[in-house]
N, C-alpha and C positions, 0 to 999 in steps of 0.2 A: 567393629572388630579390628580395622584396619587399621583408625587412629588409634585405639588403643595396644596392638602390635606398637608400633611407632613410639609410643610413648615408652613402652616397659623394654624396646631395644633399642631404642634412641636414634633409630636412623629410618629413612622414609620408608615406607609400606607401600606399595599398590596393589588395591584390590582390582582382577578383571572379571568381568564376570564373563557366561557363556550367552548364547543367541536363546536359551531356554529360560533363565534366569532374567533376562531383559526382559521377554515379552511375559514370563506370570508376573511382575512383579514393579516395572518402570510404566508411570502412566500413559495411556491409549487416548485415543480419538478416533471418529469415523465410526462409533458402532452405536448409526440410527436408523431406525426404521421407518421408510419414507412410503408414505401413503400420496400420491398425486390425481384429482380430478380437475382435468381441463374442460369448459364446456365451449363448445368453438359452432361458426356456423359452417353450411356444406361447401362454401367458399373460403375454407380456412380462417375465417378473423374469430380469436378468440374473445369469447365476452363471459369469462370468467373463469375461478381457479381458485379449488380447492385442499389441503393438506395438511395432512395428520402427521406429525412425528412420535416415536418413542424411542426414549432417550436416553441411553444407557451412561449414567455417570458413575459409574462403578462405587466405590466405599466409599468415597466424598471426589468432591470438589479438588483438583490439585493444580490449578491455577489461578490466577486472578479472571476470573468470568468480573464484566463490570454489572456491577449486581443489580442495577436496572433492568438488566437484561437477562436471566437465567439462562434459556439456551443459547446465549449469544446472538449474533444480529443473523437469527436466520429470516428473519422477514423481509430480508432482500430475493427473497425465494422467485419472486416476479423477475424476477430477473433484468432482461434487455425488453419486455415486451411491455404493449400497453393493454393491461386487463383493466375493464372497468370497472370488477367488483374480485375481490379477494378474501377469502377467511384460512387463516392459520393457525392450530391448534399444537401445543408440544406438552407432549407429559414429561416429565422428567422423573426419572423412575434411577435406586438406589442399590446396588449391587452388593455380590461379597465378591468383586474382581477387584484388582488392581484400580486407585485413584484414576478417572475419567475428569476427559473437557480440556485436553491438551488442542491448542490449537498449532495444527502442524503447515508450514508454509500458505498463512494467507489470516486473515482477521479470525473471529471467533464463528466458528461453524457457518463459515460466508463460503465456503468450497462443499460443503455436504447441499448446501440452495443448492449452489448453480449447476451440478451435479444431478440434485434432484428435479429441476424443473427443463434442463435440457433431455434428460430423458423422457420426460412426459412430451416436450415438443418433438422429439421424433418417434414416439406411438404413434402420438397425433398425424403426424406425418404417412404413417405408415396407413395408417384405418382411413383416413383422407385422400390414400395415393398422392399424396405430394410431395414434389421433390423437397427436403427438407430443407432445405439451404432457401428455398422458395419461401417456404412457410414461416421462415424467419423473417426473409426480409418485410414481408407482408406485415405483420405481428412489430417489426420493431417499434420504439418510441420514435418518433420523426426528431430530425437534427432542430426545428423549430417549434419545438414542443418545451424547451429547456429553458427554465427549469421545471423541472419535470415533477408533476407530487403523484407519487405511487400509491396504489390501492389498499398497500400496508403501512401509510405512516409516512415514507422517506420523501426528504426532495435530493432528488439529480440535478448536482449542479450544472454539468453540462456534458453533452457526448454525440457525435454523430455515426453511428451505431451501422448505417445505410453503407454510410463511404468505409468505414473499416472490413464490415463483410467482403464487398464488392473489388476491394484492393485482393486481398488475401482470394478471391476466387480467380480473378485475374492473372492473379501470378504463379496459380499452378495449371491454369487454362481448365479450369474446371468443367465446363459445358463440354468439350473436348475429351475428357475421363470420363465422365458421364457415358458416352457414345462407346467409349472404348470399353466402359465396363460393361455396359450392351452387350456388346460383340462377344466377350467371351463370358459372357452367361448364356448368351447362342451356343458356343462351342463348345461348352459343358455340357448341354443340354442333349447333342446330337455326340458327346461321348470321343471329340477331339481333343480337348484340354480335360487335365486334371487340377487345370489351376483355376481360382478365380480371385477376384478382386472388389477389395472394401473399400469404399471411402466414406470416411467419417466427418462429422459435420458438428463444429460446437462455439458457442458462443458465450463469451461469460460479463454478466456488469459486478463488480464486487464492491463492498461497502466496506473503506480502509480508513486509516487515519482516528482511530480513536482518541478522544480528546475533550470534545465541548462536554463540556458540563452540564447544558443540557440534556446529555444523553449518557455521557459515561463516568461513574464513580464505581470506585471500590471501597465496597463497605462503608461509604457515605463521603469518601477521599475523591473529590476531584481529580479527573487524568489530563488536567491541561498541563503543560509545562513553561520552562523559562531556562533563562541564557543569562551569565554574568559574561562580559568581556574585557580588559583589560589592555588599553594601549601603553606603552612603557616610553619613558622619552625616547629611548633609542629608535621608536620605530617599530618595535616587536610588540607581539599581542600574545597575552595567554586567555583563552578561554573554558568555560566547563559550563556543561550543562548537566542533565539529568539523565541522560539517555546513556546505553552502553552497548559498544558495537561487539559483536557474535562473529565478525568477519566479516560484513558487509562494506568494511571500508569508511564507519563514520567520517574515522579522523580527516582521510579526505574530503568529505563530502563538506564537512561543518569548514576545513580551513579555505576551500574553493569559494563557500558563500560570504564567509569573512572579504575573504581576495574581491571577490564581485563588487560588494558594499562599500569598502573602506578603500580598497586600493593598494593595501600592503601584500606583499607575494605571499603566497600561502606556506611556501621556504622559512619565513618569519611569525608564525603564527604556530602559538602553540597548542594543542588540543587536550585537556583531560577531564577525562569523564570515567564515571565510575567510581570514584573514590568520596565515599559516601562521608569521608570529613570533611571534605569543600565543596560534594558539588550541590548546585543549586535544587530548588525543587521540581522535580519531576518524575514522570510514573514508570520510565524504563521505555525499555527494548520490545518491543512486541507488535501482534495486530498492523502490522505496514505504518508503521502513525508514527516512525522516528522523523522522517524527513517533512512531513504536511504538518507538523505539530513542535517538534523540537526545531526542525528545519526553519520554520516561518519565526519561531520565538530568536532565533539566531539572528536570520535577519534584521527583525525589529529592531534588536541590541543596536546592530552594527549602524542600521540606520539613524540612531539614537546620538550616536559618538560621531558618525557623518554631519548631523546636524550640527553639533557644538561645534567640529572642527571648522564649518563654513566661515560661523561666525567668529575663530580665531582669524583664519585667512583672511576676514575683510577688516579685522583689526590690523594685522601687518602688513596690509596692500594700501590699505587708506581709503578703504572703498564701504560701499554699503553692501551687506550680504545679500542683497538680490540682484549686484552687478557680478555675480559670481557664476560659473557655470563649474560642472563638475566633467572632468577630463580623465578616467581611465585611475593615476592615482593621484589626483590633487587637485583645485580648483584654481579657476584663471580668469583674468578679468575676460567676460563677453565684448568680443571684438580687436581684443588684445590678448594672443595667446601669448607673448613673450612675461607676460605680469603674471605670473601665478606662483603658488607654492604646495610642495610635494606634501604628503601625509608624514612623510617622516618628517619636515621642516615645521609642520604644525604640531604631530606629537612635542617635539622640545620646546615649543613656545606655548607650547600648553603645560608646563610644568615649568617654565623658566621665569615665560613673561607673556602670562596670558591679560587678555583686554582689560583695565580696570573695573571690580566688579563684580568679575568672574570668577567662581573658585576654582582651581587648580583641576590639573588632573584631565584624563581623557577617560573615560570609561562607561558602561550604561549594562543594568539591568531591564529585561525582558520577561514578560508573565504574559504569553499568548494561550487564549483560550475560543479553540477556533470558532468558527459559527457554525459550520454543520462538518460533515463527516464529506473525503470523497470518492469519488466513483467510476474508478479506473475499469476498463472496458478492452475487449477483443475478441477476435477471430482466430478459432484453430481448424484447421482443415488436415484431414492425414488421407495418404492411401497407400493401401499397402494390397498387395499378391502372394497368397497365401497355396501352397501344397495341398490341397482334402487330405492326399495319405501321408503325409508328414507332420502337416500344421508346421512346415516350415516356411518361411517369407523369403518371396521371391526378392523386394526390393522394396525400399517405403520411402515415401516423401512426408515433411509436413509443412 
Protein backbone atom coordinates (compact mmCIF):
# COMPACT_ATOMS: atom_id res chain seq x y z
CA UNK A 1 0.00 0.00 0.00
CA UNK A 2 2.77 2.12 0.71
CA UNK A 3 4.62 1.92 -2.68
CA UNK A 4 1.70 2.22 -4.33
CA UNK A 5 0.57 5.56 -2.17
CA UNK A 6 3.90 6.78 -3.61
CA UNK A 7 3.32 5.93 -6.90
CA UNK A 8 -0.37 7.57 -7.44
CA UNK A 9 1.14 10.77 -5.23
CA UNK A 10 4.46 10.90 -6.46
CA UNK A 11 6.30 11.61 -3.58
CA UNK A 12 7.63 9.23 -0.73
CA UNK A 13 5.28 7.32 1.67
CA UNK A 14 6.27 5.66 5.01
CA UNK A 15 4.65 3.10 6.37
CA UNK A 16 5.23 2.73 10.44
CA UNK A 17 3.72 0.16 11.86
CA UNK A 18 2.81 -0.41 15.76
CA UNK A 19 4.63 -2.92 18.42
CA UNK A 20 1.18 -5.10 17.80
CA UNK A 21 1.48 -5.24 14.05
CA UNK A 22 5.37 -6.17 14.32
CA UNK A 23 5.04 -9.00 16.47
CA UNK A 24 1.58 -10.79 14.73
CA UNK A 25 3.01 -10.33 11.55
CA UNK A 26 7.24 -9.79 11.17
CA UNK A 27 9.01 -13.16 11.48
CA UNK A 28 9.94 -14.77 15.05
CA UNK A 29 12.48 -17.11 16.51
CA UNK A 30 13.07 -18.73 19.98
CA UNK A 31 9.74 -20.48 20.10
CA UNK A 32 11.34 -24.19 20.83
CA UNK A 33 10.41 -26.62 22.94
CA UNK A 34 13.51 -28.07 24.71
CA UNK A 35 13.46 -31.34 26.18
CA UNK A 36 17.04 -32.01 27.93
CA UNK A 37 18.30 -35.61 29.76
CA UNK A 38 21.73 -35.56 31.09
CA UNK A 39 22.91 -38.83 32.63
CA UNK A 40 25.98 -37.91 34.88
CA UNK A 41 27.87 -40.04 37.61
CA UNK A 42 27.43 -39.03 41.68
CA UNK A 43 30.69 -37.35 41.03
CA UNK A 44 29.35 -35.07 38.63
CA UNK A 45 31.10 -36.27 35.02
CA UNK A 46 28.51 -36.57 32.66
CA UNK A 47 28.56 -39.64 30.37
CA UNK A 48 25.67 -38.82 28.30
CA UNK A 49 22.83 -36.33 26.94
CA UNK A 50 19.74 -36.64 25.59
CA UNK A 51 17.27 -33.96 23.62
CA UNK A 52 14.10 -33.66 21.96
CA UNK A 53 13.12 -30.39 20.36
CA UNK A 54 9.75 -28.98 18.89
CA UNK A 55 9.98 -26.59 16.53
CA UNK A 56 7.73 -23.97 15.76
CA UNK A 57 8.53 -22.69 12.15
CA UNK A 58 5.43 -20.80 11.81
CA UNK A 59 3.69 -20.64 7.88
CA UNK A 60 7.17 -21.35 6.31
CA UNK A 61 10.52 -20.86 6.37
CA UNK A 62 11.43 -16.95 6.19
CA UNK A 63 15.05 -17.15 6.01
CA UNK A 64 17.83 -18.84 4.24
CA UNK A 65 18.12 -21.98 6.92
CA UNK A 66 21.19 -23.79 5.02
CA UNK A 67 19.05 -26.68 4.03
CA UNK A 68 21.49 -29.47 5.09
CA UNK A 69 20.59 -28.46 8.10
CA UNK A 70 16.72 -27.83 8.79
CA UNK A 71 16.75 -26.82 12.47
CA UNK A 72 19.85 -25.06 12.00
CA UNK A 73 23.06 -26.20 13.62
CA UNK A 74 21.38 -27.05 16.84
CA UNK A 75 23.72 -30.06 17.27
CA UNK A 76 26.17 -27.94 18.82
CA UNK A 77 23.75 -28.50 21.76
CA UNK A 78 26.91 -30.41 23.72
CA UNK A 79 28.05 -27.50 24.10
CA UNK A 80 31.55 -26.75 26.04
CA UNK A 81 31.33 -30.36 27.59
CA UNK A 82 32.84 -33.64 26.83
CA UNK A 83 29.68 -36.18 26.64
CA UNK A 84 30.73 -39.53 25.36
CA UNK A 85 27.53 -40.42 23.85
CA UNK A 86 24.70 -37.84 22.54
CA UNK A 87 21.35 -38.34 20.56
CA UNK A 88 19.30 -35.28 19.27
CA UNK A 89 15.97 -35.43 17.98
CA UNK A 90 14.13 -32.03 16.32
CA UNK A 91 10.62 -32.23 14.85
CA UNK A 92 9.86 -29.43 12.95
CA UNK A 93 6.42 -28.72 12.95
CA UNK A 94 4.40 -25.88 10.68
CA UNK A 95 2.27 -23.23 12.02
CA UNK A 96 -0.53 -20.52 10.89
CA UNK A 97 1.88 -17.88 12.89
CA UNK A 98 3.82 -15.48 11.30
CA UNK A 99 7.17 -17.01 9.05
CA UNK A 100 9.59 -18.69 11.70
CA UNK A 101 13.62 -19.46 11.79
CA UNK A 102 14.78 -15.97 12.08
CA UNK A 103 18.12 -16.14 13.48
CA UNK A 104 18.44 -13.43 15.84
CA UNK A 105 22.11 -12.17 17.07
CA UNK A 106 24.30 -15.55 16.70
CA UNK A 107 24.32 -18.57 13.86
CA UNK A 108 21.12 -20.65 13.06
CA UNK A 109 19.42 -21.68 16.43
CA UNK A 110 23.16 -21.98 17.99
CA UNK A 111 21.67 -19.65 21.00
CA UNK A 112 18.33 -21.84 21.78
CA UNK A 113 21.55 -25.14 22.28
CA UNK A 114 23.42 -23.19 24.42
CA UNK A 115 20.54 -21.95 26.18
CA UNK A 116 19.08 -25.27 26.31
CA UNK A 117 22.04 -27.40 27.46
CA UNK A 118 23.26 -24.73 30.11
CA UNK A 119 20.10 -25.15 31.78
CA UNK A 120 20.18 -28.69 32.17
CA UNK A 121 23.96 -28.23 33.57
CA UNK A 122 22.68 -26.25 36.42
CA UNK A 123 19.66 -28.79 37.23
CA UNK A 124 22.23 -31.11 37.18
CA UNK A 125 23.97 -28.99 39.46
CA UNK A 126 21.35 -28.48 41.63
CA UNK A 127 20.17 -32.37 42.13
CA UNK A 128 24.18 -33.03 42.52
CA UNK A 129 24.61 -30.20 45.05
CA UNK A 130 27.30 -28.83 43.11
CA UNK A 131 28.58 -25.63 42.87
CA UNK A 132 27.70 -25.00 39.22
CA UNK A 133 30.66 -23.23 38.03
CA UNK A 134 32.46 -26.46 39.60
CA UNK A 135 30.36 -28.77 37.44
CA UNK A 136 31.50 -27.10 34.47
CA UNK A 137 34.75 -26.99 35.04
CA UNK A 138 34.90 -30.74 35.70
CA UNK A 139 32.56 -31.45 32.33
CA UNK A 140 34.72 -29.00 30.20
CA UNK A 141 36.58 -30.26 26.97
CA UNK A 142 40.36 -30.08 28.06
CA UNK A 143 42.55 -27.30 26.26
CA UNK A 144 44.52 -30.72 24.89
CA UNK A 145 41.84 -32.45 23.69
CA UNK A 146 41.74 -29.95 20.42
CA UNK A 147 40.66 -30.83 18.01
CA UNK A 148 37.97 -31.88 19.50
CA UNK A 149 35.11 -34.28 17.55
CA UNK A 150 31.82 -34.02 19.41
CA UNK A 151 29.21 -36.76 20.11
CA UNK A 152 27.04 -34.97 17.53
CA UNK A 153 29.15 -34.67 14.32
CA UNK A 154 31.34 -31.45 15.03
CA UNK A 155 35.13 -30.99 15.16
CA UNK A 156 36.40 -28.01 17.53
CA UNK A 157 38.90 -26.33 16.25
CA UNK A 158 40.46 -25.10 19.07
CA UNK A 159 39.47 -23.55 22.64
CA UNK A 160 40.67 -23.52 26.14
CA UNK A 161 37.51 -23.46 27.79
CA UNK A 162 39.42 -24.21 31.75
CA UNK A 163 41.34 -20.74 31.36
CA UNK A 164 38.49 -18.64 30.14
CA UNK A 165 35.94 -19.93 33.01
CA UNK A 166 38.65 -19.42 35.65
CA UNK A 167 39.67 -15.63 34.31
CA UNK A 168 36.00 -14.54 34.40
CA UNK A 169 35.75 -16.11 38.08
CA UNK A 170 38.76 -14.41 39.06
CA UNK A 171 37.82 -11.26 38.18
CA UNK A 172 34.78 -10.86 40.06
CA UNK A 173 36.30 -12.97 43.08
CA UNK A 174 33.84 -15.49 42.77
CA UNK A 175 34.62 -17.89 45.77
CA UNK A 176 34.31 -14.65 47.87
CA UNK A 177 30.32 -14.12 46.54
CA UNK A 178 29.93 -17.44 47.04
CA UNK A 179 30.59 -16.90 50.96
CA UNK A 180 28.82 -13.65 50.82
CA UNK A 181 25.70 -15.07 49.27
CA UNK A 182 25.89 -17.61 52.35
CA UNK A 183 25.86 -14.90 54.72
CA UNK A 184 22.87 -13.39 53.71
CA UNK A 185 20.63 -16.40 52.90
CA UNK A 186 21.58 -16.79 56.80
CA UNK A 187 20.08 -13.48 57.37
CA UNK A 188 17.09 -14.05 55.47
CA UNK A 189 16.65 -16.99 57.06
CA UNK A 190 16.66 -15.53 60.86
CA UNK A 191 14.35 -12.57 59.20
CA UNK A 192 17.26 -9.71 59.06
CA UNK A 193 17.59 -9.05 55.50
CA UNK A 194 14.74 -8.83 52.98
CA UNK A 195 17.35 -9.05 50.41
CA UNK A 196 19.04 -11.65 48.87
CA UNK A 197 21.37 -12.55 46.14
CA UNK A 198 21.74 -14.42 42.65
CA UNK A 199 24.53 -15.34 40.94
CA UNK A 200 24.43 -16.80 37.83
CA UNK A 201 26.58 -19.09 36.05
CA UNK A 202 26.98 -19.63 32.06
CA UNK A 203 29.10 -20.73 29.60
CA UNK A 204 28.57 -20.88 25.77
CA UNK A 205 30.85 -22.73 22.62
CA UNK A 206 28.86 -21.60 19.47
CA UNK A 207 29.21 -22.92 16.10
CA UNK A 208 29.68 -19.49 13.54
CA UNK A 209 30.98 -18.99 10.34
CA UNK A 210 28.86 -20.53 7.82
CA UNK A 211 30.54 -21.35 4.84
CA UNK A 212 32.18 -24.78 3.88
CA UNK A 213 30.33 -26.52 1.52
CA UNK A 214 30.68 -29.27 3.24
CA UNK A 215 28.11 -28.32 5.44
CA UNK A 216 26.17 -25.38 4.22
CA UNK A 217 24.21 -24.79 1.00
CA UNK A 218 21.04 -23.03 0.31
CA UNK A 219 18.85 -24.82 -1.69
CA UNK A 220 21.83 -26.70 -3.24
CA UNK A 221 23.86 -22.96 -3.54
CA UNK A 222 27.09 -23.26 -1.88
CA UNK A 223 27.75 -20.47 1.11
CA UNK A 224 31.51 -20.04 0.56
CA UNK A 225 32.47 -16.81 -0.73
CA UNK A 226 35.22 -14.60 -2.57
CA UNK A 227 36.84 -11.16 -3.00
CA UNK A 228 37.74 -9.24 -6.23
CA UNK A 229 40.59 -6.54 -5.41
CA UNK A 230 41.85 -4.01 -7.46
CA UNK A 231 45.32 -2.02 -7.10
CA UNK A 232 45.14 1.14 -9.40
CA UNK A 233 48.59 2.68 -10.56
CA UNK A 234 48.19 5.33 -8.18
CA UNK A 235 48.37 3.31 -5.25
CA UNK A 236 44.52 3.01 -4.41
CA UNK A 237 42.54 -0.17 -4.18
CA UNK A 238 38.88 -0.58 -4.69
CA UNK A 239 37.55 -3.74 -3.50
CA UNK A 240 33.95 -5.69 -3.30
CA UNK A 241 32.97 -8.66 -2.06
CA UNK A 242 29.71 -10.51 -1.39
CA UNK A 243 28.95 -9.76 1.96
CA UNK A 244 26.91 -6.54 3.12
CA UNK A 245 27.41 -4.64 6.39
CA UNK A 246 23.99 -4.13 8.84
CA UNK A 247 26.31 -1.68 10.79
CA UNK A 248 28.82 -3.86 12.03
CA UNK A 249 31.49 -1.64 10.35
CA UNK A 250 32.59 -4.15 7.35
CA UNK A 251 33.86 -1.40 5.43
CA UNK A 252 36.45 -1.02 8.04
CA UNK A 253 37.03 -4.27 8.98
CA UNK A 254 37.64 -5.49 5.04
CA UNK A 255 39.92 -1.93 4.41
CA UNK A 256 42.04 -2.79 7.75
CA UNK A 257 42.79 -6.40 6.29
CA UNK A 258 43.53 -4.95 2.75
CA UNK A 259 46.04 -2.46 4.97
CA UNK A 260 47.49 -5.56 6.98
CA UNK A 261 48.12 -7.61 3.50
CA UNK A 262 49.22 -5.11 0.92
CA UNK A 263 50.41 -2.20 2.93
CA UNK A 264 48.37 0.64 1.39
CA UNK A 265 46.53 2.67 4.20
CA UNK A 266 43.16 1.85 4.50
CA UNK A 267 42.56 5.95 3.92
CA UNK A 268 43.26 4.64 0.14
CA UNK A 269 41.30 1.64 -0.14
CA UNK A 270 37.98 1.53 -1.41
CA UNK A 271 35.14 -0.75 -0.09
CA UNK A 272 31.90 -1.72 -1.93
CA UNK A 273 29.73 -4.19 -1.24
CA UNK A 274 26.27 -4.88 -1.76
CA UNK A 275 25.76 -3.78 -5.16
CA UNK A 276 24.67 -6.78 -6.58
CA UNK A 277 25.94 -5.50 -10.27
CA UNK A 278 29.65 -5.88 -9.43
CA UNK A 279 29.80 -7.61 -6.52
CA UNK A 280 31.35 -10.94 -6.57
CA UNK A 281 30.03 -14.25 -5.44
CA UNK A 282 28.91 -14.60 -2.14
CA UNK A 283 26.07 -15.67 0.24
CA UNK A 284 25.64 -12.36 2.38
CA UNK A 285 25.54 -11.06 5.80
CA UNK A 286 24.42 -13.53 8.37
CA UNK A 287 25.10 -16.44 10.90
CA UNK A 288 28.76 -14.52 12.32
CA UNK A 289 30.54 -16.11 8.97
CA UNK A 290 31.08 -12.33 7.43
CA UNK A 291 34.63 -12.07 8.71
CA UNK A 292 35.85 -16.16 9.01
CA UNK A 293 34.65 -16.50 5.48
CA UNK A 294 34.29 -13.19 3.49
CA UNK A 295 37.17 -12.01 5.79
CA UNK A 296 39.72 -14.92 5.09
CA UNK A 297 38.60 -14.74 1.12
CA UNK A 298 39.84 -10.98 1.49
CA UNK A 299 42.91 -11.86 2.64
CA UNK A 300 43.59 -14.55 0.14
CA UNK A 301 42.89 -11.86 -2.70
CA UNK A 302 45.31 -9.51 -1.06
CA UNK A 303 47.83 -12.03 -0.56
CA UNK A 304 47.42 -12.95 -4.09
CA UNK A 305 48.57 -9.28 -5.46
CA UNK A 306 51.28 -9.35 -2.58
CA UNK A 307 52.67 -12.11 -4.32
CA UNK A 308 52.89 -10.63 -7.91
CA UNK A 309 54.00 -7.29 -6.34
CA UNK A 310 57.33 -9.29 -4.73
CA UNK A 311 58.10 -10.36 -7.86
CA UNK A 312 57.78 -6.73 -9.63
CA UNK A 313 60.01 -5.41 -6.62
CA UNK A 314 62.78 -8.02 -7.56
CA UNK A 315 62.33 -7.02 -11.08
CA UNK A 316 63.13 -3.26 -10.23
CA UNK A 317 65.83 -4.07 -7.37
CA UNK A 318 67.70 -6.56 -9.55
CA UNK A 319 67.41 -8.98 -7.18
CA UNK A 320 65.73 -12.53 -6.96
CA UNK A 321 62.36 -12.63 -5.19
CA UNK A 322 63.46 -14.69 -2.30
CA UNK A 323 66.27 -11.84 -1.45
CA UNK A 324 63.16 -9.88 -0.69
CA UNK A 325 61.51 -9.40 2.66
CA UNK A 326 58.27 -7.77 3.28
CA UNK A 327 58.35 -4.54 5.60
CA UNK A 328 55.03 -2.98 6.73
CA UNK A 329 54.28 -1.39 2.99
CA UNK A 330 56.80 -2.70 0.58
CA UNK A 331 59.60 -5.01 0.23
CA UNK A 332 63.31 -4.57 0.71
CA UNK A 333 66.40 -6.27 -0.05
CA UNK A 334 67.17 -8.71 3.42
CA UNK A 335 70.01 -7.13 4.95
CA UNK A 336 69.79 -4.07 3.01
CA UNK A 337 66.87 -1.93 4.31
CA UNK A 338 67.79 1.24 2.23
CA UNK A 339 67.00 -1.12 -1.29
CA UNK A 340 63.48 -1.51 -1.25
CA UNK A 341 60.35 -0.24 -2.82
CA UNK A 342 56.84 1.01 -1.45
CA UNK A 343 53.53 -0.75 -2.90
CA UNK A 344 52.67 2.37 -4.44
CA UNK A 345 56.16 2.50 -6.49
CA UNK A 346 55.12 -1.14 -7.49
CA UNK A 347 51.43 -0.39 -8.15
CA UNK A 348 52.93 2.02 -11.20
CA UNK A 349 55.51 -0.39 -12.32
CA UNK A 350 52.89 -2.85 -12.55
CA UNK A 351 51.06 -0.94 -15.02
CA UNK A 352 53.88 0.97 -16.48
CA UNK A 353 56.85 -1.39 -16.85
CA UNK A 354 56.09 -4.48 -15.37
CA UNK A 355 59.02 -7.51 -15.62
CA UNK A 356 59.15 -8.87 -19.15
CA UNK A 357 56.48 -11.46 -19.43
CA UNK A 358 54.27 -10.40 -17.12
CA UNK A 359 51.04 -9.21 -17.86
CA UNK A 360 50.06 -5.91 -16.69
CA UNK A 361 47.98 -4.95 -13.95
CA UNK A 362 48.00 -5.54 -10.11
CA UNK A 363 44.78 -7.28 -8.99
CA UNK A 364 43.58 -11.04 -7.84
CA UNK A 365 40.45 -12.75 -7.38
CA UNK A 366 39.59 -15.04 -4.18
CA UNK A 367 36.92 -18.08 -3.83
CA UNK A 368 37.62 -19.20 -0.17
CA UNK A 369 35.69 -22.21 0.82
CA UNK A 370 36.50 -22.81 4.46
CA UNK A 371 37.29 -26.23 5.87
CA UNK A 372 35.18 -26.43 8.89
CA UNK A 373 32.95 -23.93 10.72
CA UNK A 374 34.35 -22.08 13.93
CA UNK A 375 33.87 -22.10 17.61
CA UNK A 376 34.03 -19.15 19.34
CA UNK A 377 33.57 -19.62 23.29
CA UNK A 378 32.94 -17.86 26.85
CA UNK A 379 32.18 -17.10 30.20
CA UNK A 380 29.33 -15.17 31.54
CA UNK A 381 29.04 -14.74 35.35
CA UNK A 382 26.28 -12.16 36.80
CA UNK A 383 25.25 -11.20 40.31
CA UNK A 384 22.92 -9.39 41.23
CA UNK A 385 20.65 -8.42 45.00
CA UNK A 386 17.47 -8.46 44.54
CA UNK A 387 14.21 -6.74 46.94
CA UNK A 388 11.64 -10.26 47.86
CA UNK A 389 9.07 -7.30 48.29
CA UNK A 390 10.00 -5.22 45.40
CA UNK A 391 11.81 -7.48 43.04
CA UNK A 392 13.79 -4.44 42.81
CA UNK A 393 17.83 -4.94 42.28
CA UNK A 394 19.92 -3.76 44.67
CA UNK A 395 23.19 -3.61 42.30
CA UNK A 396 24.56 -6.16 39.58
CA UNK A 397 27.70 -7.09 38.16
CA UNK A 398 28.56 -9.10 35.25
Amino acid sequence: CAIVASIVTGVPVKWVEDRMENLSTTSFARDYHMTAEIAAKNDGTVTGLKVHVLADHGGFDACADPSKWPAGFFNIVTGSYDFPAAHLEVDGVYTNKAPGGVAYRCSFRVTEAAYCIERAMDILAQKLDMDPADLRMKNFVKAEQFPYHSALGWEYDSGDYHTAMQKAMDTIGYRELRAEQKAKQEAFKRGETREIMGIGVSFFTEIVGAGPSKNCDILGVAMFDSAEIRVHPTGSVISRMGTKSQGQGHETTWAQIIATEIGIPAADIMVEEGNTDTAPYGLGTYGSRSTPVAGAAIALASRKIRNKAQMIAAHMLEVSEYDLEWDVDGFQVKGNPQARKSMKEIAWAAYHAPPPGMEPGLEAVSYYDPPNMTYPFGAYLCVMDIDVDTGVPRHDAS
